[in-house]
C-alpha positions in Angstrom: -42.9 94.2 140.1 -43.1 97.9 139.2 -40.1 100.0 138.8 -40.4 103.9 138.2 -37.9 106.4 136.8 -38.7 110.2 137.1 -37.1 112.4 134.5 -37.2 112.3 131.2 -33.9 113.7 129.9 -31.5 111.7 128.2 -30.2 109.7 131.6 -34.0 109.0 132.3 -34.6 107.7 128.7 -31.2 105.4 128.7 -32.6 104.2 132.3 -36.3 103.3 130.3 -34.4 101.5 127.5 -32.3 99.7 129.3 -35.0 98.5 131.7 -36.8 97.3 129.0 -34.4 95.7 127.1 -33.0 93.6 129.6 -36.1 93.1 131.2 -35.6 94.3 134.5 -39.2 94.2 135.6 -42.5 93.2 134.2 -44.0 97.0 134.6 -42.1 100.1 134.3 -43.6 103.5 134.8 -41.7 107.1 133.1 -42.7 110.3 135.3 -41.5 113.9 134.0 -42.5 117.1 134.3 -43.9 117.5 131.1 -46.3 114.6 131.0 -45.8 114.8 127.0 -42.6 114.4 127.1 -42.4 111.3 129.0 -45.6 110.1 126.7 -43.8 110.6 123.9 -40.7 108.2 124.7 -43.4 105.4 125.6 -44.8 105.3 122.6 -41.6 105.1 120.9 -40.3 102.7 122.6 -44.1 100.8 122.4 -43.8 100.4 118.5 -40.9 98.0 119.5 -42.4 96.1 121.9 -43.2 93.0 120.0 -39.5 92.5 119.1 -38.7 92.4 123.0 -37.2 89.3 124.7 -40.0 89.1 127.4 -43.2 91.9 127.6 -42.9 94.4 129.6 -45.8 97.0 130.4 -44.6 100.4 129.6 -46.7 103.4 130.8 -46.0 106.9 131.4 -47.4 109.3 134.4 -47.3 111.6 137.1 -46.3 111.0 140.7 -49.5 108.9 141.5 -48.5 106.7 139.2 -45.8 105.7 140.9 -47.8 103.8 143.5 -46.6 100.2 144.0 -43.1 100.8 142.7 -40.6 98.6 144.3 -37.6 101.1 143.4 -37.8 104.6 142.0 -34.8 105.6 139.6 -34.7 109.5 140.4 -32.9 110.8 137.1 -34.1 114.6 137.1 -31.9 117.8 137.7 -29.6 119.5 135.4 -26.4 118.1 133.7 -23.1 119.0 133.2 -23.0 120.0 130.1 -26.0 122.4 131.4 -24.7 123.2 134.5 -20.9 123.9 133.5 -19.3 121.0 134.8 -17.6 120.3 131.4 -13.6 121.0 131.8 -11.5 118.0 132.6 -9.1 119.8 134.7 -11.6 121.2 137.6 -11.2 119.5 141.0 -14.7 120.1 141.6 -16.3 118.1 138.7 -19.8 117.0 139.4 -20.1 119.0 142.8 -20.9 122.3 140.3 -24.3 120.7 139.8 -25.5 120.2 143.4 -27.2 123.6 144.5 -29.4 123.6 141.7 -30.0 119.9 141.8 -30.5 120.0 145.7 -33.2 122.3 145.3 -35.3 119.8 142.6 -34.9 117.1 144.6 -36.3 118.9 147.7 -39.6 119.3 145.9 -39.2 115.8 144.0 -38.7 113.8 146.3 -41.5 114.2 148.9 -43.8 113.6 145.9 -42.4 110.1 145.2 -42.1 109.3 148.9 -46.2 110.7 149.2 -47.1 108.1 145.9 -45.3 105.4 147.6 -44.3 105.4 150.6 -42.6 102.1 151.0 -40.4 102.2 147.6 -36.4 101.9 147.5 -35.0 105.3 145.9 -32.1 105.0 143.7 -30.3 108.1 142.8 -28.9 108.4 139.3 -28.6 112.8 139.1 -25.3 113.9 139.6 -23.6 114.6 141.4 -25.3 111.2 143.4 -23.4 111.0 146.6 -24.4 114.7 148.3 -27.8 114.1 146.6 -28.5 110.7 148.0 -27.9 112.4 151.4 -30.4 115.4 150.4 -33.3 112.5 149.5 -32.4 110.4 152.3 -33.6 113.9 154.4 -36.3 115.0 152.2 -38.0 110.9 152.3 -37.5 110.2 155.8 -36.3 107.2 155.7 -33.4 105.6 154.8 -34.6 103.3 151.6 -31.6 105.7 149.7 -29.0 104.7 147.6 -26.9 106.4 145.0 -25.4 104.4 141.9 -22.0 105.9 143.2 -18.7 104.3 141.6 -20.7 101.1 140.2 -19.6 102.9 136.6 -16.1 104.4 137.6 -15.6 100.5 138.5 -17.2 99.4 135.2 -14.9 101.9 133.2 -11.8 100.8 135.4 -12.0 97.3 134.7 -12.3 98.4 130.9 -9.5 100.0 130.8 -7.1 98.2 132.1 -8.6 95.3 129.8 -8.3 97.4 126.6 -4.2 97.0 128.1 -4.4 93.5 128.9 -6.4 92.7 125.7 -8.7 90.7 127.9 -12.2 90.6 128.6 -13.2 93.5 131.2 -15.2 90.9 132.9 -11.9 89.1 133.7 -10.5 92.3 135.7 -11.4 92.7 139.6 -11.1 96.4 140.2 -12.8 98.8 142.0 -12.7 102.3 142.7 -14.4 103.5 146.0 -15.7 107.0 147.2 -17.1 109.6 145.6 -18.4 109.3 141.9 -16.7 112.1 140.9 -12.9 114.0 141.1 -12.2 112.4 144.5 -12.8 108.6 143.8 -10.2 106.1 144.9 -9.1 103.3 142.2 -8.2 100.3 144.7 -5.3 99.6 142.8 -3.4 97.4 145.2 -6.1 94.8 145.0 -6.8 94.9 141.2 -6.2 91.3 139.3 -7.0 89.1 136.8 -7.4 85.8 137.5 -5.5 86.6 140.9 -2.6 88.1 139.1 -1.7 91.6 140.4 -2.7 93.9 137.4 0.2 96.4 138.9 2.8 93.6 138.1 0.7 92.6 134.7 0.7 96.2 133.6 4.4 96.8 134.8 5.4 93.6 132.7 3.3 94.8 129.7 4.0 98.9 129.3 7.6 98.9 131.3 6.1 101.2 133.6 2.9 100.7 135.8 2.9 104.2 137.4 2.6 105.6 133.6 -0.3 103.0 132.8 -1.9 104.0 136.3 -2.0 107.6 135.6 -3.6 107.5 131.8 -5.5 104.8 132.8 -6.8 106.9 136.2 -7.2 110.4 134.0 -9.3 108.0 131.1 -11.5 107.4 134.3 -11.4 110.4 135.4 -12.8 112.2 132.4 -14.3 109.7 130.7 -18.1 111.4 131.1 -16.5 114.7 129.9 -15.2 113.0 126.8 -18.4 111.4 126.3 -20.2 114.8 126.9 -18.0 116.2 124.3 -19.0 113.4 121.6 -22.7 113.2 122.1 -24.0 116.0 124.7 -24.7 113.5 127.4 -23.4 110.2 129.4 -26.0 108.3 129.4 -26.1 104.6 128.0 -24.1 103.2 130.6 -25.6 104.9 133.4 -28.7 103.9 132.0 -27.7 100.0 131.7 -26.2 100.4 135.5 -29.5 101.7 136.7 -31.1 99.3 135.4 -29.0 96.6 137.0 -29.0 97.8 140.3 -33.2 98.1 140.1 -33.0 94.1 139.0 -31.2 93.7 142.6 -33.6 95.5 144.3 -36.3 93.9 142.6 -35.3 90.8 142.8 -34.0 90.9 146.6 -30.6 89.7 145.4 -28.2 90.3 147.9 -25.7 90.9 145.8 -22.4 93.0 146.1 -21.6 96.3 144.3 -19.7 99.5 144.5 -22.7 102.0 145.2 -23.5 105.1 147.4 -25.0 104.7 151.2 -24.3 106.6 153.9 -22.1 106.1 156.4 -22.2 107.6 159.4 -18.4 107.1 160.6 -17.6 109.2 158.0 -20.9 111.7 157.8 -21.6 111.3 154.7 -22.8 109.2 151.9 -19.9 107.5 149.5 -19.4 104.4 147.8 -18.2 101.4 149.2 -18.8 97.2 147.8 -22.4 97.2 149.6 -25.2 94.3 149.6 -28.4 95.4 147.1 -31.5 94.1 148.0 -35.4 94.8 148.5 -35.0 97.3 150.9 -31.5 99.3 149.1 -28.3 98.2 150.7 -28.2 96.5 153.6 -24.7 96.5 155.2 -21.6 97.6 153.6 -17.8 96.0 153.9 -14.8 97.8 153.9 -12.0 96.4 151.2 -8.2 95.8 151.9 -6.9 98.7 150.9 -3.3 100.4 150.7 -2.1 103.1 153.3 -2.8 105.8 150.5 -5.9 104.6 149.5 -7.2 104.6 152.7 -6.1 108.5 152.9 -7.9 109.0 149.8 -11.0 107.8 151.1 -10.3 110.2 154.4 -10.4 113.1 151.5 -12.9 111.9 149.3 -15.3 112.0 152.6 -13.7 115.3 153.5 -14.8 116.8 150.1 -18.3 115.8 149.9 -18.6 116.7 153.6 -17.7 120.1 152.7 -19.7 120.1 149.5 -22.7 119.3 151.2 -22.3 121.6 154.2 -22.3 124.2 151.1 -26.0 123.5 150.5 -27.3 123.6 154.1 -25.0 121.9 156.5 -24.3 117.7 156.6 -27.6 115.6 157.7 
């Protein structure tokens, strides 16, 4: 099957390599703007393509040649450290970037939707949650999901493993809402192995509400530091992209943390959703604490509010 990615920046390059190095689908097709651009990272990546672990056909062109894609990655827009969304300490975060990004997709995404009708769109821009909803309107349908908190639960898990000293893929955690300032760790369900990571943490550091706090600002910030080092978080966005177009791809059915909308709430946030062919299919709502459940109440509350900024909520 074909995937497509559109936008060749840094995010949309991390999305191609990691596509092709994992082999996430036989054919994989780079749109941009500037058709040189994207032509450019194909044929870098093409010297390569020998020393892959499976062949993948790697091509770059415009919106026509998106045609037969089973799941668009939609990585265009500006980025934080473009669009001032750099200082740690800002409640607003990611939100900075959505009137300018709003306005790209509007014209973007009717051109994907025209090539192929019938593909699954994943956003990847941030900030993903108002700009899934923004797609979701501009394609007419609602094959539109947003890679949400798939990475804030990725970076959770690795940092309360860096305090565990155990292998992140040993922690259940995961943080809910939106991908951005307003996300909700589900920290009275985090374990390993079953064990409470608030009593393991506790036990370890003498004080889990001091390990919760660093561990939650590390979250928090942790594109900003990685901004800060190397102009752009990209790799692991790019590796979760790629992951999440293998389970559209593949029609796996399988649970993660991503962005769909919700109607109860009128807008689109993360919760642990099923990924298959057609996007996400149903979503379930975790045990969660009294507070978290608030959270979630405000982390709806703020990307209402941001997105009734750009036009008023779908």
């Amino acid at each position: 099957m074909k995937v497509g990615v559109v936008g060749a920046g840094a995010v949309g390059r991390a999305c191609v390599m990691a596509l092709v190095q994992r082999g996430s689908s036989d054919e994989v097709v780079l749109v941009n703007r500037t058709r040189e651009t994207a032509a450019g990272v194909v044929a870098d990546v093409r010297y390569a393509h020998s020393l892959l672990p499976a062949p993948v056909g790697l091509t770059d062109g415009d919106y026509q040649a998106l045609s037969g894609a089973a799941v668009v990655l939609v990585t265009i827009g500006v980025n934080e450290q473009g669009g001032g969304a750099t200082d740690p300490d800002d409640p607003i975060g990611r939100l900075r970037l959505l009137e300018d990004n709003a306005e790209i997709y509007r014209k973007a995404v009717p051109e994907i939707v025209a090539a192929e009708p019938d593909s699954v769109l994943l956003i990847v821009t941030d900030p993903p949650d108002p700009l899934t909803d923004i797609a979701r309107e501009a394609a007419g349908h609602d094959r539109v999901f947003g890679a949400g908190t798939l990475i804030d639960s990725l970076r959770l898990r690795f940092h309360i493993a860096q305090r565990l000293q155990v292998e992140p893929a040993s922690v259940q955690a995961t943080v809910i809402g939106e991908h951005g300032k307003s996300s909700v760790a589900l920290w009275s369900t985090a374990n390993v192995a079953g064990a409470p990571v608030t009593e393991l943490l506790a036990e370890r550091d003498g004080s889990f509400e001091q390990a919760q706090e660093e561990i939650n600002r590390a979250v928090s910030n942790a594109n900003i530091t990685i901004i800060n080092g190397i102009g752009a978080s990209q790799f692991g966005i790019g590796i979760v992209a790629a992951r999440l177009a293998e389970a559209v791809v593949h029609d796996e059915n399988c649970v993660l943390p991503v962005g769909s909308r919700h109607e109860d709430l009128g807008v689109t946030l993360s919760l642990p959703s099923v990924v298959g062919a057609r996007g996400v299919r149903e979503t379930f709502v975790p045990a969660m604490s009294d507070a978290e459940r608030d959270g979630l109440e405000r982390s709806a509350g703020v990307l209402r509010e941001a997105l009734s900024g750009v036009r008023g909520a779908p």
